[in-house]
N, C-alpha and C positions, 0 to 999 in steps of 0.2 A: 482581473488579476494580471497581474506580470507577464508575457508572453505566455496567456491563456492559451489560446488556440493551439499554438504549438507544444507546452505541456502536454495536453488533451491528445493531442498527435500521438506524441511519443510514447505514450500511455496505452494508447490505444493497439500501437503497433506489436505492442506485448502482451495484451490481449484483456487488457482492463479497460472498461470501461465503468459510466454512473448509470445507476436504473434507481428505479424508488426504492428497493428492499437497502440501499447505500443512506436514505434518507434520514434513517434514525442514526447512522454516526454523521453527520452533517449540521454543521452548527452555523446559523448565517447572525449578521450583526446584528439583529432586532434585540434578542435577550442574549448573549452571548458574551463572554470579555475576549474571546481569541474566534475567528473566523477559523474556519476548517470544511475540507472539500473531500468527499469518500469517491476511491472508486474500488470497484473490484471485480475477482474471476475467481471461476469457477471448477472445482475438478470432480468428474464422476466417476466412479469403478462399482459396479455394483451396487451393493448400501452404502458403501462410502461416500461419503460429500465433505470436500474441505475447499474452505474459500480462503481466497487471497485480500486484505484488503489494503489500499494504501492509502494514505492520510496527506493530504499537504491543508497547512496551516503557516499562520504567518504571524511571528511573534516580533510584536510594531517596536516595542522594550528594544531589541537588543538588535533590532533590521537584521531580520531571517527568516528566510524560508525553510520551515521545518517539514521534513521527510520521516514519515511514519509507517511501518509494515507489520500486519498482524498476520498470522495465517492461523486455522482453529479447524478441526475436522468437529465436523458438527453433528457426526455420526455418534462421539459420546461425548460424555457428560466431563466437563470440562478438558477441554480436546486442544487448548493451547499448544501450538507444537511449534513458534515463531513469535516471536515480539521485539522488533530492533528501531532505530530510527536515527535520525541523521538532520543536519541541515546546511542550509549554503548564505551565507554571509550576500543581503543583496548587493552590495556593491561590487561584488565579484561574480554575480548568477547570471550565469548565458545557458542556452537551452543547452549548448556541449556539456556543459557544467551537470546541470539537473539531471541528462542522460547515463552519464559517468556515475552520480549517486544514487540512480534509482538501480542501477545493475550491481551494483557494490552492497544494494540493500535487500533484492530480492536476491534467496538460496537460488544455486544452480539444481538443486535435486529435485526429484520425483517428488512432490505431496503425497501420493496414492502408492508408494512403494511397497512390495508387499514383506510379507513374516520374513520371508528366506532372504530380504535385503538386510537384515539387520545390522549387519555387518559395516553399511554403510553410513558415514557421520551424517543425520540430518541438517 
């Protein structure tokens, strides 16, 4: 991929990374029409658990790199709390670029905020 490594950096420095449980949204060229690469993190507060995931995928059509962010507290039953996504034209993609939209795509807020936060816009 396109300045893999340093994606993976930057990615990482935020505190996402790829482990297997990432491998079921992970789609490689064998049977695939569009490649896509999962990574994600993790947040815990008691029973709570919501995960972060990010999507990059590359759509060959229209040369782009597409930027995808789920987040889902997996404590209940359909716990979608985040679904946005984004992309960068490659002729224009430098790691400045990809850093700028993955911070533009991940919320600044707390996942795990509690009742008495309510007040705050997720």
């Amino acid at each position: 991929m396109l300045f893999g490594q340093n994606m993976k950096k930057a990615l990482a420095a935020r505190g996402y990374r790829h482990c297997k449980s990432d491998e079921e949204f992970t789609r490689h060229g064998d049977y695939a029409r569009n490649l896509q690469y999962a990574f994600s993190k993790e947040y815990k507060r008691g029973r709570d658990k919501v995960v972060d995931i990010i999507f990059l995928g590359v759509d060959v059509l229209n040369e782009k790199l597409v930027l995808g962010f789920f987040r889902e507290n997996l404590s209940i039953e359909n716990g979608v709390l985040e679904n946005a996504d984004t992309s960068i034209p490659l002729e224009k993609f430098s790691i400045d670029e990809f850093e700028k939209q993955i911070d533009r795509l991940i919320p600044k807020s707390d996942p795990l905020r509690r009742r008495s936060d309510r007040s705050e816009k997720f």
